[in-house]
N, C-alpha and C positions, 0 to 999 in steps of 0.2 A: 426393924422387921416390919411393924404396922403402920408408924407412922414416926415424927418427930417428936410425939409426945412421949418425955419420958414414962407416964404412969400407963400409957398405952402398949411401952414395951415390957413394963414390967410384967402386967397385966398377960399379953403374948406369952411369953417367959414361960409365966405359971399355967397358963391352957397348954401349951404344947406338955412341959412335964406333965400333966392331970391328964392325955393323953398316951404319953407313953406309959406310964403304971399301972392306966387301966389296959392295955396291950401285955403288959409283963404278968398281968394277972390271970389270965387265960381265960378271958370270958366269953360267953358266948354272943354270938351276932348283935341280939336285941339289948343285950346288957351291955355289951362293948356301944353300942350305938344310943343308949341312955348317957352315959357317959359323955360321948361325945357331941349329941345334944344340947345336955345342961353347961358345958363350955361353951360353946357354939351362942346359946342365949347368954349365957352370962356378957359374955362379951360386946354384944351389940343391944344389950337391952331388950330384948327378942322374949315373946309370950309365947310361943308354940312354934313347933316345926316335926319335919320328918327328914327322914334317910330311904330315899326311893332306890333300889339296884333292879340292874335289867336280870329278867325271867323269860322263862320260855322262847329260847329262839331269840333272844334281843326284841323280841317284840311288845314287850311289856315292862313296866316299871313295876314293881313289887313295894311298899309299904314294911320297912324291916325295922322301924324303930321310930316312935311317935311321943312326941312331949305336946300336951295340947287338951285343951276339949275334945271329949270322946277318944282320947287315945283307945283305949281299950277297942272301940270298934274300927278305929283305923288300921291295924296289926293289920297286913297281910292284902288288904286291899292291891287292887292291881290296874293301871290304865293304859290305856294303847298309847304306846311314846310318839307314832304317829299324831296324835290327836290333840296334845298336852302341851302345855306351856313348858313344864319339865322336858318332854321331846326336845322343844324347841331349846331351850336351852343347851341341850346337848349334842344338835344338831350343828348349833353355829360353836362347841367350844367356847361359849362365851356365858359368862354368867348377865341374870337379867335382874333388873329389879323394877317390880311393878308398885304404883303407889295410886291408891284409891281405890281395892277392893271392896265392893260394897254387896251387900246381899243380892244382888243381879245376876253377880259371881255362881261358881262352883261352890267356890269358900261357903261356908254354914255361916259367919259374921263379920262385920263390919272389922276392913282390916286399912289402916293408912299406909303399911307397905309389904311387899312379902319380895324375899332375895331369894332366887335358885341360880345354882350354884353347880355345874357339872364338877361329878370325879372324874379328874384321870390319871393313867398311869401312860406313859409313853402317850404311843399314839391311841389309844383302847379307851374311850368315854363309855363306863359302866353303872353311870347314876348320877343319883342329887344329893344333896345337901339343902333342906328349904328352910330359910329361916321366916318366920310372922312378925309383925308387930302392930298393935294399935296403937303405937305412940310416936315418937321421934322420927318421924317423916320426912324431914327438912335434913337430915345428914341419913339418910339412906344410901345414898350413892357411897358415903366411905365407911356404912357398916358392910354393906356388899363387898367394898374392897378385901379389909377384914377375912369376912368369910370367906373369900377367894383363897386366900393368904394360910387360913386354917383346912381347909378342903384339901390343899397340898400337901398337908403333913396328914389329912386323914387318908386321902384317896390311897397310896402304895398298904396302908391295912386295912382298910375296908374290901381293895380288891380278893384278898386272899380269901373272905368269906365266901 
């Protein structure tokens, strides 16, 4: 599924089930998106991230689920997808991964990589998936894989929020 590693596919395995039982459990957006989250880093070693979905008109990205520093005031936050690296990302279909965020950034702290990650269903890109990390910088490119690979089995339930 993720790679030729077998403890990478275990590993797989067991975040897709820890996502479908939190689906079977009827939770709500932000709890389903906790959830999916804390696999989401587990799996790539990942410190913080959100779940961006389009608002108003497709013209915004909304902030629906935050693991991180300040989570709490990230809830709900909103930025123009025009303007945004998330945009961007969702623009070309393709996931991005940037490495060397540093306080210059948006970002509030020193970051070695951050992977965004469009959802989609069909042809309909309705969000992100962004994962952080201040560590593991040099295999970036196949945590993004990774998350691409999980974003797939999120995106058809995240779209239904």
């Amino acid at each position: 599924m993720f790679n030729q590693d077998p403890g990478a596919e275990e590993a797989a395995r067991e975040a897709v089930t820890e996502v479908h039982q939190a689906l079977a459990a009827n939770l709500s957006l932000e709890e389903f998106g906790q959830v999916a989250l804390r696999v989401a880093l587990r799996m790539v070693g990942g410190d913080s991230g959100t779940i961006m979905l389009l608002r108003s008109g497709d013209q915004v990205l909304q902030i629906v689920a935050a693991i991180g520093p300040d989570t709490e005031h990230l809830l709900g936050l909103t930025q123009d997808v025009s303007a945004s690296v998330a945009g961007r990302a969702m623009r070309s279909r393709m996931p991005l991964t940037i490495k060397g965020l540093d306080n210059g950034s948006a970002y509030p702290r020193d970051l070695l990589w951050t992977a965004v990650v469009p959802l989609i269903v069909g042809r309909r890109v309705f969000g992100v998936l962004n994962v952080n990390s201040d560590r593991n910088s040099a295999v970036a490119e196949v945590f993004t894989a990774r998350l691409e690979q999980l974003a797939e089995h999120l995106a058809p339930i995240l779209v239904r929020y």
